[in-house]
Wavefront OBJ file of the C-alpha trace (Angstrom):
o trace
v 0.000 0.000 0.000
v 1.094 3.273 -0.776
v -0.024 6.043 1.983
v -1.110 8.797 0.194
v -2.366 12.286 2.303
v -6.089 12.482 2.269
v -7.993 12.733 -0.664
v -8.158 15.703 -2.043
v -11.364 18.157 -3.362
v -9.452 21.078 -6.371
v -11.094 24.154 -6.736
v -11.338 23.646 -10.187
v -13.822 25.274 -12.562
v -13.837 26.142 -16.242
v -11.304 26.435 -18.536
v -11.701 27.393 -22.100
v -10.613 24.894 -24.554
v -8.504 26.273 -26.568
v -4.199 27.175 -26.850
v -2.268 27.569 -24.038
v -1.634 30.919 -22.640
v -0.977 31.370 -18.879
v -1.825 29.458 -15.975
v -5.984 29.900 -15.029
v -6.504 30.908 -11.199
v -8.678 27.645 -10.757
v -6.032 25.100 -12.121
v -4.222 25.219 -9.114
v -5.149 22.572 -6.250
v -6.796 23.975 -2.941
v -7.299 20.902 -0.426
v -9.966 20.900 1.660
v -11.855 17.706 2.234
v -11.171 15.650 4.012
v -10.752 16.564 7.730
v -7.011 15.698 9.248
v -7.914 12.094 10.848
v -8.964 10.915 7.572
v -6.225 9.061 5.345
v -6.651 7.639 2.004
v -4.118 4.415 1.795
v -4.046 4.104 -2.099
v -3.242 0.645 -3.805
v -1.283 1.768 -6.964
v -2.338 -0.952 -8.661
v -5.845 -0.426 -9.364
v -4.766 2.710 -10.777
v -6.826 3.315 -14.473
v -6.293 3.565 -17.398
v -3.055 5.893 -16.433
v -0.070 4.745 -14.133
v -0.058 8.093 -13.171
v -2.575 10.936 -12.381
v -2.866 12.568 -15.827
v -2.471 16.223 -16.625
v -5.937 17.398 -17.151
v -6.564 16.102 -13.051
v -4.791 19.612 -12.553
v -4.928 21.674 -15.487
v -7.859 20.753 -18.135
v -6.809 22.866 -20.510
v -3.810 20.681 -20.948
v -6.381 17.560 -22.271
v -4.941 16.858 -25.245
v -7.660 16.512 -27.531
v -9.906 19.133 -26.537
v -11.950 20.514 -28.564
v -12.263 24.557 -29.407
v -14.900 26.469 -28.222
v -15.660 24.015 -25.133
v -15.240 24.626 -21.554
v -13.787 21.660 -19.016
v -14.644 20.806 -15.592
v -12.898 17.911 -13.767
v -15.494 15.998 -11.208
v -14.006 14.648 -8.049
v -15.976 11.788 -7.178
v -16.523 11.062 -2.979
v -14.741 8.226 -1.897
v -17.524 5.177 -2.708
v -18.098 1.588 -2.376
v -18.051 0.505 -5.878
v -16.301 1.900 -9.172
v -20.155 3.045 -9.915
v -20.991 4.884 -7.272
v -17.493 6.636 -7.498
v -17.995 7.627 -11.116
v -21.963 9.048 -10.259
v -20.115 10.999 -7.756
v -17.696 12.839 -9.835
v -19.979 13.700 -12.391
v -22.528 14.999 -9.588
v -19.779 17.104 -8.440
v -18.993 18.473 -12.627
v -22.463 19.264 -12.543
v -21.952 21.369 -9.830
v -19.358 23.372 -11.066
v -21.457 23.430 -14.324
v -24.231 25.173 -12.065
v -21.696 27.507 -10.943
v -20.284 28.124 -14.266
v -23.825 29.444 -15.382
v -24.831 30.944 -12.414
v -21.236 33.363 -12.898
v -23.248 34.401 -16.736
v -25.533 36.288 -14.352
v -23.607 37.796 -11.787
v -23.822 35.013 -9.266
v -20.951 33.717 -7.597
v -21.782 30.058 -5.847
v -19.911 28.080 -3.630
v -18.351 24.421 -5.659
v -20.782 22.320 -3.402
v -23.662 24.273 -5.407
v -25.214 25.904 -1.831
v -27.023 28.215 -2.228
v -26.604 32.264 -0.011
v -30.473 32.114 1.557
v -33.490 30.632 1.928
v -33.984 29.021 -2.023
v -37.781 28.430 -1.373
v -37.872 32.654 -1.226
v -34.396 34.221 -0.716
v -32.221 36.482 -2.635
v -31.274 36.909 -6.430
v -28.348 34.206 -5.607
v -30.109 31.669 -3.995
v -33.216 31.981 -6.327
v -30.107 31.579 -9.846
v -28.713 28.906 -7.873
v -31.828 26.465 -7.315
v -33.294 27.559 -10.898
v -29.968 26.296 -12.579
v -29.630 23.406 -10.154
v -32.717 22.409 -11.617
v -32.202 22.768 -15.265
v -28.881 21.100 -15.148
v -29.805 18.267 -13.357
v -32.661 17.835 -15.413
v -31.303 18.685 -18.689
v -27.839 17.622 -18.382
v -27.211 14.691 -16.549
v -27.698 12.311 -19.591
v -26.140 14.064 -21.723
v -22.587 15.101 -20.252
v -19.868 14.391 -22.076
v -17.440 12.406 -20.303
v -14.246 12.558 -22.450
v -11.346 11.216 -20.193
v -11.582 9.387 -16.734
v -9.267 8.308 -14.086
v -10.099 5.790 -11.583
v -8.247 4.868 -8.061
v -8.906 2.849 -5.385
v -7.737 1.504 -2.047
v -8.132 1.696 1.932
v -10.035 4.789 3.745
v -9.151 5.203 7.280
v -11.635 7.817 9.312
v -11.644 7.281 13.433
v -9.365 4.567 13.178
v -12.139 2.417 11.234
v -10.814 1.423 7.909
v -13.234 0.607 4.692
v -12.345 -0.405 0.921
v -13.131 2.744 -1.582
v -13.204 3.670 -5.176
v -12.162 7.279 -6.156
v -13.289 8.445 -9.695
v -11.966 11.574 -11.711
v -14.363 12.915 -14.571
v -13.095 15.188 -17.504
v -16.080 16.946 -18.634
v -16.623 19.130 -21.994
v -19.237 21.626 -22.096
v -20.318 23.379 -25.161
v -21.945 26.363 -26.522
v -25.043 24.223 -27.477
v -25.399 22.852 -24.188
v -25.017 26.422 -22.131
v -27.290 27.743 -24.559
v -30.363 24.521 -23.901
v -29.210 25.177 -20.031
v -30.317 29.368 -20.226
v -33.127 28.717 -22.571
v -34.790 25.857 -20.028
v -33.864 27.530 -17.031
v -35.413 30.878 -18.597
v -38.899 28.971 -19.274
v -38.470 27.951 -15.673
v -38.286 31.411 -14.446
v -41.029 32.738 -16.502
v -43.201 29.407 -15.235
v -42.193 30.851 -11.829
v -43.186 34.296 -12.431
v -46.440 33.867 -14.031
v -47.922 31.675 -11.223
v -46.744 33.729 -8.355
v -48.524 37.068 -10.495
v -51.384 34.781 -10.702
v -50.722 34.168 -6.613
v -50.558 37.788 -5.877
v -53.611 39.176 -8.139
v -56.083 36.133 -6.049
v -55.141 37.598 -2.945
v -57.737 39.602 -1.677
v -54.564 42.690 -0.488
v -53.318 41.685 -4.005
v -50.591 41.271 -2.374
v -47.762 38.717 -2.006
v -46.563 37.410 1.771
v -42.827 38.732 2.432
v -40.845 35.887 1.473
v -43.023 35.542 -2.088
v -42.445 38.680 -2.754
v -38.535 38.440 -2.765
v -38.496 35.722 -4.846
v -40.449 37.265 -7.278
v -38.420 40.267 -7.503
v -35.028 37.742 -7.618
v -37.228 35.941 -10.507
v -37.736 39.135 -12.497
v -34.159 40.348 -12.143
v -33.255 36.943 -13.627
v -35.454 36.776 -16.273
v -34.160 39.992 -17.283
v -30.363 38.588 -17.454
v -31.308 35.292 -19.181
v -33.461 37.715 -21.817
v -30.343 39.348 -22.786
v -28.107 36.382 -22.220
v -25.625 36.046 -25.336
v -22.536 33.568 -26.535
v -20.351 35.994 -25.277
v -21.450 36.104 -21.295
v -20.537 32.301 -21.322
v -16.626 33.183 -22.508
v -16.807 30.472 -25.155
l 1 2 3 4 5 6 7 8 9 10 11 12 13 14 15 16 17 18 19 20 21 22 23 24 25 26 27 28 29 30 31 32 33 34 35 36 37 38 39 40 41 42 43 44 45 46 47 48 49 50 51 52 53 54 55 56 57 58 59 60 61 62 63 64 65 66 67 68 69 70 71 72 73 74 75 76 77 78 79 80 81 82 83 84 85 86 87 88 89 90 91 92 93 94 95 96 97 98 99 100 101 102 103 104 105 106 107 108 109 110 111 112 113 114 115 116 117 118 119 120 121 122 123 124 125 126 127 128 129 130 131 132 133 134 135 136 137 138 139 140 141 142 143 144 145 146 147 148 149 150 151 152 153 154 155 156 157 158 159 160 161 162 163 164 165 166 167 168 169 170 171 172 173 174 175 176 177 178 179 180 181 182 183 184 185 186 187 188 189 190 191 192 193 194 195 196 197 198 199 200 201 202 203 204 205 206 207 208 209 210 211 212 213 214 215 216 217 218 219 220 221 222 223 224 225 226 227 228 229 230 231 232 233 234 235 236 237 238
């Protein structure tokens, strides 16, 4: 067994596909999961299909064959029972930063587990982008990521002293122009869905008026209805 430190979670997030050029702020590795008991014992061998971690683990722009015009995430899978599970993971965790990538388009800065700043059942402009892009990608993406490189580990996860077999997967993601664009066009059908039943809410009332927390999130919904409206190729930085 070779002792490895604990596993670690990159801030990584999008990188255009194309040239080189210098080094992107999120290509470097920040560790924070997991906590300092934890301790990932690797076994080399069931290293796949690279010896080695490959580049794009750390830089994506550095994949080889990527494609211009595309962005790249890298999904860091949880530590997992099975090869399955670990895989499921990682690309949970690219849609996440695919959330956040979107969410950025309209002046929304999220957090890489996807949480949300608020209450997303009313809340702010942030919390209200957040769960309405959530939604879309997870609905309209999660069949339909491209996976184009994977690394797979595996060995011995020690937390408390209690050791358990685990499966660590690594996803290389491409997202393209096509695919932003379905994302902004669903998620601005769900806003408009939003915003025409809460009007509908508000005119029943006999104040014709909305409660407090109703109120917010319609005025989040119209704000982002007015930023997917004007929503181009160029706020995604294809």
């Amino acid at each position: 067994m070779h002792r490895l430190l604990p596993v670690f979670v990159l801030v990584l997030a999008a990188c255009v596909g194309c040239g080189g050029g210098p080094e992107h702020p999120f290509d470097r590795a920040a560790p924070v999961f997991p906590l300092p008991e934890n301790t990932f014992e690797e076994d080399v061998s069931a290293r796949k299909p690279y010896a080695e971690p490959p580049a794009w683990l750390y830089k994506p722009q550095s994949y080889p064959d990527r494609k211009p015009g595309c962005v790249y995430f890298v999904g860091y899978g949880l530590p997992m029972a099975s090869l399955q599970e670990a895989r499921d993971s990682a690309l949970e965790d690219a849609q996440r930063q695919i959330v956040r990538y979107m969410s950025t388009s309209v002046d929304v800065s999220t957090e890489r587990v996807g949480a949300a700043v608020g209450d997303t059942r009313g809340g702010g402009y942030e919390a209200v982008t957040d769960h309405i892009f959530s939604t879309t990608v997870a609905r309209d993406t999660v069949d339909r990521l491209y996976a184009r490189d994977q690394y797979y580990t595996a060995g011995t996860l020690v937390q408390n002293i209690v050791k358990r077999p685990v499966h660590i997967a690594y996803v290389l993601v491409e997202f393209g122009p096509h695919q932003a664009e379905d994302v902004a066009v669903q998620a601005n059908s769900e806003v408009k869905s939003e915003i025409k039943e809460l009007e509908q809410q508000k005119e029943a009332s006999p104040s014709k008026q909305l409660d407090e927390r109703d109120a917010v999130r319609l005025d989040s919904l119209q704000r982002l209805e007015k930023k997917l409206d004007n929503l181009s190729a160029d706020d995604f930085k294809f």
